[in-house]
N, C-alpha and C positions, 0 to 999 in steps of 0.2 A: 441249422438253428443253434446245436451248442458249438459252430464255429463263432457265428454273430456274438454269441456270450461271450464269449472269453475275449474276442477286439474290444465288447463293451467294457469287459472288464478291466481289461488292460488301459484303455484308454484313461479312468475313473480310479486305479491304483496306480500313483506310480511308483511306490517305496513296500518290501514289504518287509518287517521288521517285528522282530520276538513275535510268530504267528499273525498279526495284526496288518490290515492292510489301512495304509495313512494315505488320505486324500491332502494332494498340495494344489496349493494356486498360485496362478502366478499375477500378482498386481505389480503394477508400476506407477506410476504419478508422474503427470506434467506438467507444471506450476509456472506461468505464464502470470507476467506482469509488465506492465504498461508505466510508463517513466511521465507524473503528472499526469495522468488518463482521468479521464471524468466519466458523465452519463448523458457523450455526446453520441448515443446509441440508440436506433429505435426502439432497442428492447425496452429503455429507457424514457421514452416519449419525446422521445428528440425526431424531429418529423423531415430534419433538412439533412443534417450529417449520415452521409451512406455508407454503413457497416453492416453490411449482409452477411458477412462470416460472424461476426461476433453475434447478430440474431439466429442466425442458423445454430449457432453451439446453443445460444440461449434457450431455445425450444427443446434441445438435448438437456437443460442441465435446471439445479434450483437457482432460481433467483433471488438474493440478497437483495431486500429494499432496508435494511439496518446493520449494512457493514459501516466497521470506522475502521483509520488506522489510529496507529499509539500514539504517531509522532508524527505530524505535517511538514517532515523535510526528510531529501533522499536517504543520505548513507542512512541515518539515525533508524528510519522505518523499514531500508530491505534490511538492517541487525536483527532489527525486531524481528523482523519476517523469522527470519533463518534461527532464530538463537529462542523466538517464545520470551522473551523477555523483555521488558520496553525498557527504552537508550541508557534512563540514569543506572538501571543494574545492569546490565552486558558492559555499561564503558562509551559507548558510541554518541558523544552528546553532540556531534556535530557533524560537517561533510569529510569526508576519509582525505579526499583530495588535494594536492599540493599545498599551499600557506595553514590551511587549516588543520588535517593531521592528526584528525581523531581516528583510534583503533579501538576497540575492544578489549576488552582485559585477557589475559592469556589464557586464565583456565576456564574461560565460557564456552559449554559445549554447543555447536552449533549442529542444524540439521544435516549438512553432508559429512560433517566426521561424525555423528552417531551410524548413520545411513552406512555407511562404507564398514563401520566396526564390525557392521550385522552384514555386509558381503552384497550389499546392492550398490550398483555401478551409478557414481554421478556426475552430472554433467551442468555445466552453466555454457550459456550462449548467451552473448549482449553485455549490457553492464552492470557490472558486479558492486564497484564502490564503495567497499567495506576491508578491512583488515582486522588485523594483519594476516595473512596466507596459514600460518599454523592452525588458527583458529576455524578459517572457512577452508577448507582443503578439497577440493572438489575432483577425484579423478579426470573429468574432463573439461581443459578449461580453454576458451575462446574469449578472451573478455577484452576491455580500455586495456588491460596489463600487457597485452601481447600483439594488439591491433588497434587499428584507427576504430573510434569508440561511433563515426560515421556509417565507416562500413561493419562494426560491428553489430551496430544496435539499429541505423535506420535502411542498411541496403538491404532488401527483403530476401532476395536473388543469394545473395551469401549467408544468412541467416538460414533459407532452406536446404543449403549444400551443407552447411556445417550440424543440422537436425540428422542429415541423411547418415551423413558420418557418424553419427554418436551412435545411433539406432541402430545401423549393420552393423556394428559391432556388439553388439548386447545377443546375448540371448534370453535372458529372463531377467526382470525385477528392476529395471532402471528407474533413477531418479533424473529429471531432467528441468531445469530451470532456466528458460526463456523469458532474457530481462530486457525488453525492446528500451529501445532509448528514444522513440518517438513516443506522445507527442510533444516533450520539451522543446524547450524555447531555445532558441543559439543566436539570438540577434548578436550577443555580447561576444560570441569566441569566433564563429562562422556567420558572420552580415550579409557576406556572398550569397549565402545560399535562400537568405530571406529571414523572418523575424522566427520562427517553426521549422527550419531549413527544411520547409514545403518547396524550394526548387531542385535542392540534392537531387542528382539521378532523373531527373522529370527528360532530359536529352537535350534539351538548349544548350546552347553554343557554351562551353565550358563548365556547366554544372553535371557531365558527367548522363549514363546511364543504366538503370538499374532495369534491368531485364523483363522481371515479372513484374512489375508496378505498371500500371495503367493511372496515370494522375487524374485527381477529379478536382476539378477547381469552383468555388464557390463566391458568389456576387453578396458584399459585404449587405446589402436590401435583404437578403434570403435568410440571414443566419438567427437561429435565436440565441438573444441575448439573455445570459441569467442573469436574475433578479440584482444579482453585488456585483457587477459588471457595468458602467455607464451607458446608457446608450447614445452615443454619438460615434459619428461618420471613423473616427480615429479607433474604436473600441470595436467597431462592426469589423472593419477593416482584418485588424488585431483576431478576430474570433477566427474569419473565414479563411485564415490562414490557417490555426490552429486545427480546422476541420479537415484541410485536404494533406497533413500532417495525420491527425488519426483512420482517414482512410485509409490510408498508405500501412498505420496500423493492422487495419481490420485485415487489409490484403495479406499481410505476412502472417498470421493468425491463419488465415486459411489456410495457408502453405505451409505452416510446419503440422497443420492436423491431416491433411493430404499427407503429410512423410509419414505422421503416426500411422496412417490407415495402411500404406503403403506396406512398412516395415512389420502388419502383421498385429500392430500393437494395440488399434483402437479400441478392442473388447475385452480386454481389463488391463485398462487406462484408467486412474484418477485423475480428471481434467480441473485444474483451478485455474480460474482469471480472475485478478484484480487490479489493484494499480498501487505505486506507494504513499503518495499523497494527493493530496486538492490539485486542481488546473490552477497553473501560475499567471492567476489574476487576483484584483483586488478580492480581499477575505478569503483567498483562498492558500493557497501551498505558504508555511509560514504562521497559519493561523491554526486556532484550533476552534473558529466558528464550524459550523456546520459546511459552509466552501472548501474547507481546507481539511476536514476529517474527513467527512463524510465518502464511500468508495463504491464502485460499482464492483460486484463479485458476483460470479457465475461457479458455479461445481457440477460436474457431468458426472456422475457414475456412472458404471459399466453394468451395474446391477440390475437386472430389468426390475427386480422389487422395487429399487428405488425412486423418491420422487423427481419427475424427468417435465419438462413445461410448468414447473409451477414455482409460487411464489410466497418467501417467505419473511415474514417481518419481526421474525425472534433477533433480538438485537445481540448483535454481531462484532470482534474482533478481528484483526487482524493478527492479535498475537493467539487465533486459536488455529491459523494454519498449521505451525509446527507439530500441534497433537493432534489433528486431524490426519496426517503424514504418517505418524510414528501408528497412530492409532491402526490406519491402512494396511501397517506394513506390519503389523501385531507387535507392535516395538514401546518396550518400557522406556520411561525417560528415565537416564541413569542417573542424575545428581539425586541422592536422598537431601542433602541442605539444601539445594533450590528449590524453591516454589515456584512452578508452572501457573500465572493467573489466565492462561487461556484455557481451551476447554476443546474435546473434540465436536467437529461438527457433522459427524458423520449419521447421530442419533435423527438428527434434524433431515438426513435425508431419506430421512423414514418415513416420519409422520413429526408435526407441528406439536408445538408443546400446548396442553391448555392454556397455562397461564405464562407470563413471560416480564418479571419481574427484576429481570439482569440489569444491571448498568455496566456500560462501557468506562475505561478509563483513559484518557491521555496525560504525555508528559514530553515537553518541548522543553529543551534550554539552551540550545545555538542551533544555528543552518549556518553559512559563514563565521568564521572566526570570531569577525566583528559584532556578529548581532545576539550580542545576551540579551538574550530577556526571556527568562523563565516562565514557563506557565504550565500549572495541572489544570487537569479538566475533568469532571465526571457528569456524564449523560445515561440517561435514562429516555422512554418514551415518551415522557410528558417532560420533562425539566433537566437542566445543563447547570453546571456549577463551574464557572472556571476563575482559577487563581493565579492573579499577574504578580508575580511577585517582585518585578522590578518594575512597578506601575508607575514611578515618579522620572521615570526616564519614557523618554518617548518610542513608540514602536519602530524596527529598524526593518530598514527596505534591503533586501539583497538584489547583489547586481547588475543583475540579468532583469530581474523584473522592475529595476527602476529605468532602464534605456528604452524600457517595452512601449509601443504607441500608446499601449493604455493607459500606464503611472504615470508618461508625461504630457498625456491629455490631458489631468486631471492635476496636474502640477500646473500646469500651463494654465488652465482654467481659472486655477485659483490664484495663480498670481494676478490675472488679468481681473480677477470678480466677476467674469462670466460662471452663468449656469451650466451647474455639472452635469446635469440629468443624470445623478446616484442617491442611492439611499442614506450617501452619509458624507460627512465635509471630510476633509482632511484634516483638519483639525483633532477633531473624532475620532479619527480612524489611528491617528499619533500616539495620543492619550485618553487611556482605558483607565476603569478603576481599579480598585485591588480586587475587589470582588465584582465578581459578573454572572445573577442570574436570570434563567429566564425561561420564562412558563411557555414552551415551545407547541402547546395547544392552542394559543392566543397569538404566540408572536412566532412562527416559524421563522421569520426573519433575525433576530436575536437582535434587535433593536432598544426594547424595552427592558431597561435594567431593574428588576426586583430584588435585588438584593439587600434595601433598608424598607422596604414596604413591610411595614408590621404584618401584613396577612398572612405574609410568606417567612414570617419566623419560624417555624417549626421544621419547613421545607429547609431552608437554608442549613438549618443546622443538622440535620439528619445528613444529608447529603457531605456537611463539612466532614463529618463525623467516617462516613464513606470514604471521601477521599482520604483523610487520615490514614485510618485506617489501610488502604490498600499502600498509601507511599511508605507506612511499616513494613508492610509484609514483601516489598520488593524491595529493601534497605536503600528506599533516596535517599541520597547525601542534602536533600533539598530539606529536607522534612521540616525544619523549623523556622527556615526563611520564609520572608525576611525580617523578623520581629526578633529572632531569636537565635541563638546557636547552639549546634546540634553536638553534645558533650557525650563519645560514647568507649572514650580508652579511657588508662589509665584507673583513678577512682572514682570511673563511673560506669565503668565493663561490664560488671549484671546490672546494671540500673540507669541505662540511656534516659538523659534527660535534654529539653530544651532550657535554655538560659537566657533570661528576658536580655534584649539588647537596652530597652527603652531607648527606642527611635521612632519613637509614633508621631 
């Protein structure tokens, strides 16, 4: 009996220090993201697309039915992810990638160089897309930087060799960051391999083999079409591709939690899955509709306290990953001048707040080089406020998603004055107003613009008032466009003002 003690006790101290015996634990965190992933998931109500790994975590973990991200385009939203900050403060207003060439600002502390300062091991696998390297420093790095961004982000087969390899090496506290690159679009760089490079690896005759991937292919009849999506034969087409692309997903999701289990690590793991922006169809990735923010996010904790199959509709950031991380790892965030506007989410995997009165915020101002067009956005449960501030120019299409069957269905359509079967013309979809809101009680769709309807004065302007307010406290350079400009050196350093352009 006092042998059993003392294994017990040994096992329950491991440090003992000035008389005192200190209990340690060891958590770790795997932060999995999905490249354009949507809620083609059953967890989701999606009844056709087969993702049995991502519903199997989902029964382990809370479910987000009110996550957004900051920013509906790549580099711009994994910054976010990683830095807590949305694009216009960190630097990142655009894709990181060749012509384009946005980086980060130098002294933006991001998650794995805080992570690393405090002695936990981190790792990225897939695609990274952000700079520059000082900034994001990841002890272990697999990325587009050093590999083909095919096999780094959609061969599932190298993706779980390169898991196994981080893992055996760790003995305690790892951070690990699995950036799939499915299920984006590649008709534009890779047409070989099909619009979703859904043929990569499948084993036909020169599309290669990827080992653990069993393909599931889907009959464009079968797939459900969301609501901002056309429905026609060319659009159907377009989805059912995009689905056996995310199962292929769901597959390698199961294979790197099989490494975690493996590796000893499953039971105090921090599991996150989400994605970075909207599925690249109309209104979504690009946009800040509800398409294009809106994300699916799963969190498993290891804690049996915590809440495990259930669902929650406390509305949601994606810039509160990074403090839900830091929170994990009992890690202060070092900037005293920066303000954090995310928030940990860890509270939440407790118990449900009573009331839930948060607004989300977004802030978009390129994806491509080419496509300025700035936009804030602030959402709440009932109502969205978004600000186009280059409204008199028309909405720009990026690359990939204009060669897509879908954009040029609907190109096509319209030249031709055939019916589109969509919720909105192209015309429409061009040119937006300055102001766009909408009572998303009535109009989930965000079709009906209230924003000169007298009823909703008061609404409008509280919410203006909101967004203001938040593009202060994260110093946008945006803040007074486009009416105005933003006067804040020189003699006007304590006393930032806006300066009427008079160009109304």
């Amino acid at each position: 009996m006092r042998l059993d003690f003392i294994y017990v006790f040994a096992l329950i101290c491991v440090f003992f220090i000035g008389g005192k015996c200190i209990k340690t634990e060891r958590k770790n965190v795997l932060l999995i993201i999905a490249d354009d992933g949507g809620f083609e998931m059953g967890t989701y109500r999606n009844k056709v697309c087969q993702t049995p790994n991502l519903d199997t975590l989902a029964k382990k973990s809370l479910i987000f039915n009110n996550a957004y991200t900051s920013v509906s385009s790549c580099s711009p939203s994994r910054s976010a992810i990683l830095t807590g900050l949305p694009c216009h403060q960190n630097g990142m207003y655009g894709l990181h990638q060749g012509v384009h060439h946005f980086n980060s600002f130098d002294h933006i502390k991001s998650l794995p160089a805080i992570l690393e300062k405090h002695g936990i091991r981190t790792g990225i696998i897939g695609k990274k897309h952000v700079g520059p390297s000082d900034v994001y420093p990841f002890g272990f790095a697999e990325t587009e930087e050093n590999n083909s961004i095919l096999q780094i982000g959609r061969n599932i087969t190298r993706i779980k060799q390169l898991v196994r390899e981080f893992l055996t090496h760790n003995t305690s506290r790892p951070f690990l960051y699995v950036a799939f690159h499915d299920p984006h679009r590649c008709g534009h760089t890779n047409p070989e391999y099909g619009e979703f490079c859904e043929k990569f690896g499948n084993g036909e005759p020169g599309m290669g083999k990827i080992e653990d991937w069993e393909p599931i292919y889907y009959k464009p009849e079968q797939v459900q079409v969301p609501y901002f999506v056309q429905d026609t034969p060319a659009a159907r087409q377009d989805v059912a591709a995009q689905y056996t692309t995310i199962s292929r997903l769901d597959q390698g999701v199961g294979l790197v939690l099989k490494e975690l289990e493996a590796a000893g690590f499953q039971n105090d793991t921090l599991v996150i899955y989400s994605s970075d922006n909207g599925i690249p169809f109309p209104s979504g990735r690009t946009n800040v509709y509800d398409p294009g923010m809106a994300e699916p996010m799963l969190i498993c904790s290891p804690r049996p306290e915590d809440r495990h199959d259930e669902v929650t509709y406390s509305m949601t950031s994606l810039l509160d990953i990074l403090p839900t991380v830091l929170d994990w790892f009992n890690i202060s965030y070092p900037s005293q001048k920066t303000l954090l506007t995310g928030k940990s989410l860890l509270p939440l995997l407790q118990k449900e707040p009573v009331t839930d009165a948060r607004s989300v915020f977004a802030s978009q101002s390129l994806h491509e080089v080419t496509m300025f067009y700035p936009m804030r956005a602030v959402r709440n449960k009932r109502y969205k406020l978004i600000h186009n501030l280059n409204f008199k120019m028309p909405f720009p299409i990026d690359q990939d998603f204009y060669i897509s069957p879908s954009f040029q269905d609907i190109v096509n359509r319209t030249r031709a004055k055939q019916p589109l079967h969509w919720y909105k013309t192209l015309e429409r979809y061009y040119y937006r107003d300055e102001w766009e809101l909408y009572d998303l009680k009535h109009d989930a769709d965000e079709l009906n613009n209230v924003a000169n309807n007298v009823n909703y004065k008061e609404v409008l302007m509280d919410l203006k008032k909101l967004l203001h307010d938040w593009q202060v406290a994260t110093e946008d350079p945006w803040l007074c466009a486009p009416h105005g400009v933003l006067e804040a050196t020189g003699r006007y350093k304590k006393h930032p003002q806006c300066l009427p352009l008079d160009n109304f």
